[in-house]
C-alpha positions as CSV (number, residue, x, y, z in Angstrom):
1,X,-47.4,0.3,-28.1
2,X,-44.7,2.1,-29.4
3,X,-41.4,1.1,-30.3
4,X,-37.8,2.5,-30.3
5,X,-34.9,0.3,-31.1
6,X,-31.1,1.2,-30.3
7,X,-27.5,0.1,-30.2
8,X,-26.4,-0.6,-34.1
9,X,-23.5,0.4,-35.5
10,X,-20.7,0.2,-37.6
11,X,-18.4,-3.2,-36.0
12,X,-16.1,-5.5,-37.9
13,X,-17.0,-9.6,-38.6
14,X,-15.9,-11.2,-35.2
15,X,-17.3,-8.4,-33.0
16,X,-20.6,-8.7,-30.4
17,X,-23.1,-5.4,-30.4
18,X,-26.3,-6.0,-28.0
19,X,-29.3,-4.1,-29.5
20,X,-32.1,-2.8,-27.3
21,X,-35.4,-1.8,-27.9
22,X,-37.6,0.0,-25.2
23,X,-41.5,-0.3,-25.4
24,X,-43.6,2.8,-24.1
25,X,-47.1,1.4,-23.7
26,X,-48.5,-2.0,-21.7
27,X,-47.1,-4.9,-23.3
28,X,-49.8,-8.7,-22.1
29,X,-47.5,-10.9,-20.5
30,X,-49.3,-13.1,-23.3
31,X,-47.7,-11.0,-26.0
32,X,-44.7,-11.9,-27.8
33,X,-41.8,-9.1,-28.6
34,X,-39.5,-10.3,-31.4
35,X,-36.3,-9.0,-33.5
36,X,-36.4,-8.9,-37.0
37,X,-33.7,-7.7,-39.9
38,X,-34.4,-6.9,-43.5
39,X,-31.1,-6.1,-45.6
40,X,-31.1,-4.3,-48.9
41,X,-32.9,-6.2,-51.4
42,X,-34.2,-9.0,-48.9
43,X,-37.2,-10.0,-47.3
44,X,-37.8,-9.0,-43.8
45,X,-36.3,-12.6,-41.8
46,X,-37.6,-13.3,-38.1
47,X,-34.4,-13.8,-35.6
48,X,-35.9,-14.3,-32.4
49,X,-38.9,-13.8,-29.3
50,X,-39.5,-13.8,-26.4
51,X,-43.1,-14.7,-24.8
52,X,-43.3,-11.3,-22.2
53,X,-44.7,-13.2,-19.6
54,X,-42.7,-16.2,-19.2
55,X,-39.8,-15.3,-21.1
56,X,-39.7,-18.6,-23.2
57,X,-37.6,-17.8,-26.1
58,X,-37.7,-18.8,-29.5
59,X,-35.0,-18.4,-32.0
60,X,-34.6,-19.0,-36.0
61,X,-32.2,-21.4,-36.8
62,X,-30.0,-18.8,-39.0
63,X,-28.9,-17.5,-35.7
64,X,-28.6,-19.9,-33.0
65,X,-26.4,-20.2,-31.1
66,X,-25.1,-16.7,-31.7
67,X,-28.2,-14.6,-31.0
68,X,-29.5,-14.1,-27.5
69,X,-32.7,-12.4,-26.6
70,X,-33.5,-11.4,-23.3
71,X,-36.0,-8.7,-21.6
72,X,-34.7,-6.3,-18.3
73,X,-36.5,-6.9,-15.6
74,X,-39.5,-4.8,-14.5
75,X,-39.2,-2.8,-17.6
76,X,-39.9,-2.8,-21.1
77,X,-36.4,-3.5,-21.9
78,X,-35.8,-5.6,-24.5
79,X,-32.4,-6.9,-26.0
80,X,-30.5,-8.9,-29.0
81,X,-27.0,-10.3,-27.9
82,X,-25.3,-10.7,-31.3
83,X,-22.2,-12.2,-31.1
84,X,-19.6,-13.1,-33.3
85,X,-21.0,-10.8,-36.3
86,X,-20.1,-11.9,-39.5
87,X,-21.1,-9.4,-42.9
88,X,-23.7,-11.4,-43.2
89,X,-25.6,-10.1,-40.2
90,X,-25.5,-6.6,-42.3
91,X,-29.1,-5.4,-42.2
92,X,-31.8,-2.4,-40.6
93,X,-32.8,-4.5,-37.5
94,X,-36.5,-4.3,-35.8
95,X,-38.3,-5.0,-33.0
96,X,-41.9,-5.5,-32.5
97,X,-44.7,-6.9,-30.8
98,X,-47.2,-9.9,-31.5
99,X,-50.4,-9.8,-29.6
100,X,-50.7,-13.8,-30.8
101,X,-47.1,-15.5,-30.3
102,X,-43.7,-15.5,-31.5
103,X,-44.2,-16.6,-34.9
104,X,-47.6,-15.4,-35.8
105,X,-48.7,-11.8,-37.3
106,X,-46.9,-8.7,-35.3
107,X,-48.9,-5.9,-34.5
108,X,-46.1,-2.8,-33.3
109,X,-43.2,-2.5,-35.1
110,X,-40.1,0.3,-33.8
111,X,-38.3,2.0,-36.7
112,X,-35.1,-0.3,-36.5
113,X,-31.6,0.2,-36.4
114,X,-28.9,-0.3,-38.8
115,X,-26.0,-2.7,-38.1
116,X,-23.3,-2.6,-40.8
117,X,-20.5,-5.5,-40.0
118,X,-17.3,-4.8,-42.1
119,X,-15.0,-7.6,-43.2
């Protein structure tokens, strides 16, 4: 499975930017897909997944409530509402995919996408 994440950018602490990430490859409908962020000089934090199948969603609680995954359709769409950004949020963003669930070890990683949120 390969990876390619999309959508960050430069926005200022208020704003909403949806991320995507599209998934060339067969994803289980077991599988998990998941966001992630790592900023400069942190560890890499989990934000959300999605089981592929059933599209239960699971979220961490830094980001509740402002965070929304989702998945298109019939394709290997997925996406990461992010709403109300704050400078916090400032960070390379990932997805990837979990042959074992949303909050075990994940297998396929994309090469992320930078979100910078100005105050």
């Amino acid at each position: 499975v390969q990876l390619q994440a999309s959508g960050g950018g430069l926005v200022q602490a208020g704003d909403n930017l949806r991320l995507s990430c599209v998934a060339s490859g067969r994803i289980f409908s077991s599988s998990a897909v998941g966001w992630f962020r790592q900023a400069p000089g942190k560890e890499r934090e989990w934000l959300a997944a999605i089981r592929w199948g059933a599209r239960t969603t699971y979220y961490a609680d830094s980001i509740q409530g402002r965070f929304t995954i989702s998945r298109a359709g019939a394709y290997n769409t997925l996406y990461l509402q992010m709403n109300n950004l704050k400078p916090d949020d400032t960070a390379r963003h990932y997805c990837a995919v979990s042959r074992s669930g949303p909050r075990e070890k994940y297998d396929y990683w994309g090469q992320g996408t930078l979100v910078t949120v100005s105050s």
